[in-house]
C-alpha positions in Angstrom: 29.6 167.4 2.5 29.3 165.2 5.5 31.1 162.2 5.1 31.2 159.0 7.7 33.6 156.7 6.0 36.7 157.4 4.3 39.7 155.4 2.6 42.6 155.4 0.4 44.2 151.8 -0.4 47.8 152.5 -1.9 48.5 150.8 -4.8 51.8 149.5 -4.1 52.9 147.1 -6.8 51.4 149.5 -10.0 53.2 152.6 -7.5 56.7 150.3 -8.6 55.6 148.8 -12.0 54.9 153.0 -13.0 58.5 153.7 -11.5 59.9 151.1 -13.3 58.7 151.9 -16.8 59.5 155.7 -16.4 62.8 154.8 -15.5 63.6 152.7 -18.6 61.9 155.0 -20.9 63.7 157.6 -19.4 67.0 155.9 -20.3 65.9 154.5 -23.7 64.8 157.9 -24.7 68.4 159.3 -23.3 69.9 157.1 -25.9 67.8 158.7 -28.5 65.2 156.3 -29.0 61.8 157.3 -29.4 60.0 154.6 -27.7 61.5 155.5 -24.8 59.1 158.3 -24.3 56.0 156.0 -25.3 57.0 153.9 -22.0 57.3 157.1 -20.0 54.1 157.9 -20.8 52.8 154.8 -20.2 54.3 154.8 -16.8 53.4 158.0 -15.7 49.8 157.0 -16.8 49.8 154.2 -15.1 50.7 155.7 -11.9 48.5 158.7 -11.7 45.9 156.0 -12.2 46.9 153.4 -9.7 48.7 154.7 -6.9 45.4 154.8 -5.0 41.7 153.2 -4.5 40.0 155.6 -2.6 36.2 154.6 -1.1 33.5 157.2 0.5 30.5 157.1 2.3 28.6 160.6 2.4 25.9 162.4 1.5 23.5 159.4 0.9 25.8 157.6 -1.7 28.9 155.1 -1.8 31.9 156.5 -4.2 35.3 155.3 -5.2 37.9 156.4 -7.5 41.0 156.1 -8.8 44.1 158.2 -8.2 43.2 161.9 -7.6 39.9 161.1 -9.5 39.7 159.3 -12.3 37.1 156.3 -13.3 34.9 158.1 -10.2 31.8 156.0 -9.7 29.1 156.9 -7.3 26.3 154.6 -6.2 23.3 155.8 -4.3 22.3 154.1 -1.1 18.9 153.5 -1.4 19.8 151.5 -4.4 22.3 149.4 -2.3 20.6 146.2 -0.2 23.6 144.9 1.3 27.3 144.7 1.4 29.7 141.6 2.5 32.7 140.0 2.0 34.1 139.5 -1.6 33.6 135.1 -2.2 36.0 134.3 -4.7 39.8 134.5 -5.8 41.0 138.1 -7.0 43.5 137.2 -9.8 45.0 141.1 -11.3 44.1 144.4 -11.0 42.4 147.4 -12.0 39.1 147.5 -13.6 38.6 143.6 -14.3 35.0 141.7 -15.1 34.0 138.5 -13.4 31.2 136.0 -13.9 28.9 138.0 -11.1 30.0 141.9 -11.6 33.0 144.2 -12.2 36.0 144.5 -9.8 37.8 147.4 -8.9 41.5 146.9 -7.2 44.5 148.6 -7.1 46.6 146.1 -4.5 46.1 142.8 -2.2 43.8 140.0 -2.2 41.1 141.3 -0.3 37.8 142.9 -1.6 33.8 143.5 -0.8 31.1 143.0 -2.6 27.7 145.4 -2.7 24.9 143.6 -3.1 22.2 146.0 -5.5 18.3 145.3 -5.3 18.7 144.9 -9.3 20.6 141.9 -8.5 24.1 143.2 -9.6 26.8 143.6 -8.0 30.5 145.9 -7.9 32.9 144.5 -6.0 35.5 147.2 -4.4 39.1 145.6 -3.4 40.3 147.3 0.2 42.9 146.3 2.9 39.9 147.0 5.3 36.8 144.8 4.4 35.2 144.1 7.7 35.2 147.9 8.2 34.3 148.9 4.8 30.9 145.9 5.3 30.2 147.6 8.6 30.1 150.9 7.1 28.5 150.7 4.0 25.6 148.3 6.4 25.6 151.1 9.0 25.2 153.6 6.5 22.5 152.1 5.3 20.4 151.6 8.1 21.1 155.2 9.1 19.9 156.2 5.6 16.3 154.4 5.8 16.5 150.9 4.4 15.4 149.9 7.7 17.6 147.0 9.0 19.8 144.5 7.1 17.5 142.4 6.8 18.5 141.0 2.9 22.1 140.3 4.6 20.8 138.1 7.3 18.0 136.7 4.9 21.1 135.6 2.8 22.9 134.0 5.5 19.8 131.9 6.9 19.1 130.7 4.0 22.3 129.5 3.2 22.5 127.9 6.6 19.2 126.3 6.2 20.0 125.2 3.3 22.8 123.1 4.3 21.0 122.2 7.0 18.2 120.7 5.3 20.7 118.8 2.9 21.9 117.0 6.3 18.5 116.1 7.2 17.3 114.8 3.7 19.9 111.9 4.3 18.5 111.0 7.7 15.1 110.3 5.7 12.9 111.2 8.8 9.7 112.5 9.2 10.2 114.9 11.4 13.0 116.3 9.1 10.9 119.7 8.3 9.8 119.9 11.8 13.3 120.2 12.6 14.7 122.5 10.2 11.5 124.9 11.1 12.4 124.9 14.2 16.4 125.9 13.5 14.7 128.6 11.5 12.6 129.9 14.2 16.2 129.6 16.4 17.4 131.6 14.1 15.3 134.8 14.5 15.2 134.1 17.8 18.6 135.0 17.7 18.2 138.0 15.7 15.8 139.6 17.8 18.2 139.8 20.3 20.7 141.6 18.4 20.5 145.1 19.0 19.9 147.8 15.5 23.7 148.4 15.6 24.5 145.1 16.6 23.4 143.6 13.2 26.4 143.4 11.5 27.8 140.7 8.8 30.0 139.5 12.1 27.3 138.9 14.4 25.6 137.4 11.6 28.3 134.9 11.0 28.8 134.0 14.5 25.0 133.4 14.9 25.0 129.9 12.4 28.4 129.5 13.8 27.2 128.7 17.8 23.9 126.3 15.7 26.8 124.3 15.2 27.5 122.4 12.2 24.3 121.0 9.8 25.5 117.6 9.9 24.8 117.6 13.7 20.9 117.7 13.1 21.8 114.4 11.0 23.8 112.9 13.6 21.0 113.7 16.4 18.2 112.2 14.2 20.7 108.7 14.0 21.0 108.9 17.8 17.2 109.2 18.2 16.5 106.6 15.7 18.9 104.0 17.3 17.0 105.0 20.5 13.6 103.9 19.3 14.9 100.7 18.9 13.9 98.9 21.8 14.3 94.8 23.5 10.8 94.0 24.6 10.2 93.4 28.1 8.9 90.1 30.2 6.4 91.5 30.9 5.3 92.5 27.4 6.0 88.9 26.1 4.1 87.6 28.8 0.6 89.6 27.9 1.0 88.9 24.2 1.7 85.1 25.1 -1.6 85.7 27.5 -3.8 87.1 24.2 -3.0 84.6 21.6 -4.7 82.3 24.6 -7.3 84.4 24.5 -7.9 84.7 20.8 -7.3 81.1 20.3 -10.0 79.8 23.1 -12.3 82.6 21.2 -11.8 80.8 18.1 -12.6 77.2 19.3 -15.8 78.4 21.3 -17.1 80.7 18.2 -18.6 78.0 16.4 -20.6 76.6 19.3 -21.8 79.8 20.1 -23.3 81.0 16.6 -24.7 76.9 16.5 -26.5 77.1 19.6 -27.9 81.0 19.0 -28.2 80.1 15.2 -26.2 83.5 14.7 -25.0 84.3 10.7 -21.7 85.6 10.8 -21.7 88.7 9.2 -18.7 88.5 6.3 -15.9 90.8 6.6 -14.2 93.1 3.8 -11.6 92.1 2.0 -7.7 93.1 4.4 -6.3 93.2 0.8 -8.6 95.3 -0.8 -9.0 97.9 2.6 -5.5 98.4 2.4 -5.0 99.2 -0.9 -7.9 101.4 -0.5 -5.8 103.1 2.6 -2.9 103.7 0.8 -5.0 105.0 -2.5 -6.6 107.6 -0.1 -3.4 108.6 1.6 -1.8 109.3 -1.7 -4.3 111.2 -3.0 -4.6 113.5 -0.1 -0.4 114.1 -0.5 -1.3 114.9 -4.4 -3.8 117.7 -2.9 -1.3 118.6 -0.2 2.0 118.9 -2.9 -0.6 121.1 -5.6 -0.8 123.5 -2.9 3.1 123.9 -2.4 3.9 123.8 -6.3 1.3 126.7 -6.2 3.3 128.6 -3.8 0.9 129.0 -1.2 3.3 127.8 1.8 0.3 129.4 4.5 -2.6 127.2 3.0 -0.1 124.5 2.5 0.1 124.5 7.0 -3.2 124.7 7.5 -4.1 121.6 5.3 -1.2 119.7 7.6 -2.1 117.7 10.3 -2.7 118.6 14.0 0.1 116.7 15.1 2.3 119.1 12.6 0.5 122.0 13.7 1.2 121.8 16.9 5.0 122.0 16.9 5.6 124.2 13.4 4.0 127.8 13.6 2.7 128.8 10.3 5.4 131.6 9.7 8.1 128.7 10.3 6.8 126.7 8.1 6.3 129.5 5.3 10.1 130.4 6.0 11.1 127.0 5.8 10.0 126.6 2.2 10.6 129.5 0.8 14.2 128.8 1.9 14.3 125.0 0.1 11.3 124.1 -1.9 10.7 127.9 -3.9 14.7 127.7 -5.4 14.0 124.4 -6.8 11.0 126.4 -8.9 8.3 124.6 -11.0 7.6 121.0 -11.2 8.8 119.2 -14.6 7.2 115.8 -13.6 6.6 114.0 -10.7 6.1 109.9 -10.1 5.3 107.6 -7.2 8.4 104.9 -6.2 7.0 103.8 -3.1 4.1 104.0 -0.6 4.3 102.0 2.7 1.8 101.5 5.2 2.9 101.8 9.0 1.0 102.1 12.8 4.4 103.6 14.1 7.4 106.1 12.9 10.3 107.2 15.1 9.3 110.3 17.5 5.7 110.5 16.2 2.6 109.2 18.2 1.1 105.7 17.2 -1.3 106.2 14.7 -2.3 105.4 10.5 0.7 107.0 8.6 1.7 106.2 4.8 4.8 107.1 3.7 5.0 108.0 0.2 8.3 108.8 -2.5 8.1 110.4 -5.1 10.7 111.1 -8.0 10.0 114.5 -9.3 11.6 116.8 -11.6 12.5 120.6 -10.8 12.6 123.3 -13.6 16.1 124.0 -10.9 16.6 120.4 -10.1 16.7 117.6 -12.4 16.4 114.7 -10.0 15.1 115.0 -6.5 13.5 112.4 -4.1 10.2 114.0 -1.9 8.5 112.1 0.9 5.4 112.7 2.2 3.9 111.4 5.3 -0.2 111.8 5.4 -1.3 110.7 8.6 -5.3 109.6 9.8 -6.7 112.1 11.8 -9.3 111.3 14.3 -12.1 113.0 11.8 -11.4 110.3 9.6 -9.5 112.3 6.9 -5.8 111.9 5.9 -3.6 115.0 6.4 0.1 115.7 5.9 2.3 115.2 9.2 6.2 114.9 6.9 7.5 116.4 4.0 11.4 116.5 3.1 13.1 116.7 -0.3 16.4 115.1 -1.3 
């Protein structure tokens, strides 16, 4: 049988506990008592069963038992997607059930976890995790899953994640733009990690030199308060020059059209063309958010504006929402708060933009706020350029 990983954790304290029962049996049955021999059984039990928690990788499969053998368990690779470090607090020992799986310990604090394409998951308690991960991840990847792929999917898209909650407080519509470009960072990354160097460690220290997700927040703030500019003399001057302008235009107007008996031509309504502006922007955002409650992130891109285009690849932008919009799952309801016209928004070009709120309802989110920023494209038609969710 070849084997390429192989440990035995002592079980210490039940190694004591079994001593300590067989001793007082031992002397309760010496003093002719016959439950004295119930605890020597018990004890004796109790230590062929727990004095050790052996774990082995070999022959395309992950086993463990305990003691010389018993509760053996063996778990084929290609049904394993991942292993990491046990999340959680390991209260007893033995064969125990927690909310996400059974646990198997014999001694200490420390555990993994394997990660099953089923979903479920055993959890294995070792004083050796990082090289039981590393093991049972190599072995993988030597047996023909490929690469570990599900373990650094995981660990993206809890980074994004967090991430993207920092951003949604920044309420800026760049926000996606940003977090699509951390995600494209992020495999950036990856790509230069060699076959063997993708490991739950690397992994980890990857998100850990991006820094913390608040600081995306705090850069936005920085940005924001660097928009915010004193206008110049010379700026003042020229407007000071066109209201001249315009008002000289106004008082010679009505000489002009006297003398060339010239019929103004009356102009639309500003009210009405505005609300007409905003109606239209909205409508192309309904269009837009049908396409991502649909799940088709791909068509979703290519209905977003140039502007958007140009800085999100498609695949970015795909990854991005899988990663935050697809948990959230179907759409309960969904209502408009606010709309707001503007010619200008902090680190996007001048142009027509209407930012719109809406309060929706998630079938995995009760209550969450999404903003979507349609901008006017030179064709004349209104296309998405923001989209974040709080």
């Amino acid at each position: 049988m070849s084997t390429s990983y192989r440990h035995s954790q002592p079980g210490y304290l039940l190694i004591i506990v079994s001593l300590i029962l067989i001793g007082a049996g031992a002397i309760v049955y010496a003093f002719g008592a016959r439950p004295g021999g119930i605890l020597c059984v018990i004890g004796i039990c109790c230590l062929v069963f727990g004095y050790k928690l052996t774990v082995e990788i070999g022959d395309g499969s992950l086993s463990f038992w305990f003691g010389p053998g018993v509760f053996w368990k063996k778990v084929p690779l290609e049904r394993i997607m991942y292993c990491q470090p046990f999340k959680g607090i390991i209260c007893g020992w033995g064969i125990r059930i927690t909310p996400d799986g059974w646990l198997y310990n014999v001694s200490g604090m420390k555990a993994v976890t394997i990660v099953l394409k089923s979903g479920k998951k055993i959890h294995i308690g070792t004083d050796e995790p990082h090289q039981l991960v590393e093991a049972v991840n190599s072995a993988i990847r030597g047996f023909g899953a490929g690469e570990s792929s599900p373990m650094w999917t995981e660990v993206k898209t809890d980074y994004l994640k967090r991430v993207e909650e920092a951003l949604s407080a920044a309420r800026h519509p760049k926000s996606f733009e940003i977090l699509a470009d951390v995600a494209g960072h992020l495999d950036r990354r990856l790509a230069e990690l060699g076959t063997q160097q993708q490991t739950w460690d690397n992994f980890q220290k990857i998100v850990t030199e991006m820094g913390p997700p608040s600081d995306y927040a705090d850069l936005i703030g920085r940005e924001q308060n660097q928009t915010i500019k004193i206008p110049s003399a010379g700026y003042i001057i020229a407007l000071v020059l066109i209201l001249i302008a315009v008002t000289a235009g106004m008082v010679a107007l009505p000489k002009l059209l006297k003398k060339n008996k010239i019929t103004p031509t009356k102009q639309p309504d500003s009210q009405t063309q505005h609300e007409q502006t905003i109606a239209s922007a909205i409508e192309a955002a309904k269009s837009w958010l049908q396409l991502t409650d649909e799940g088709a992130y791909s068509q979703s891109w290519e209905q977003t504006a140039q502007f958007f285009r140009k800085y999100v690849s498609q695949d970015q932008w795909r990854i991005s929402l899988e990663a935050v919009r697809k948990p959230l799952g179907k759409v309960l309801s969904r209502k408009i708060i606010n709309s707001t016209y503007s010619t200008s928004l902090p680190g996007a070009p001048d142009g027509q933009y209407v930012v719109i709120q809406f309060e929706t309802s998630f079938e995995n989110k009760h209550s969450a706020v999404e903003t979507v920023t349609p901008m006017l494209e030179p064709n004349g038609r209104w296309r998405v350029s923001g989209y974040y969710i709080k």
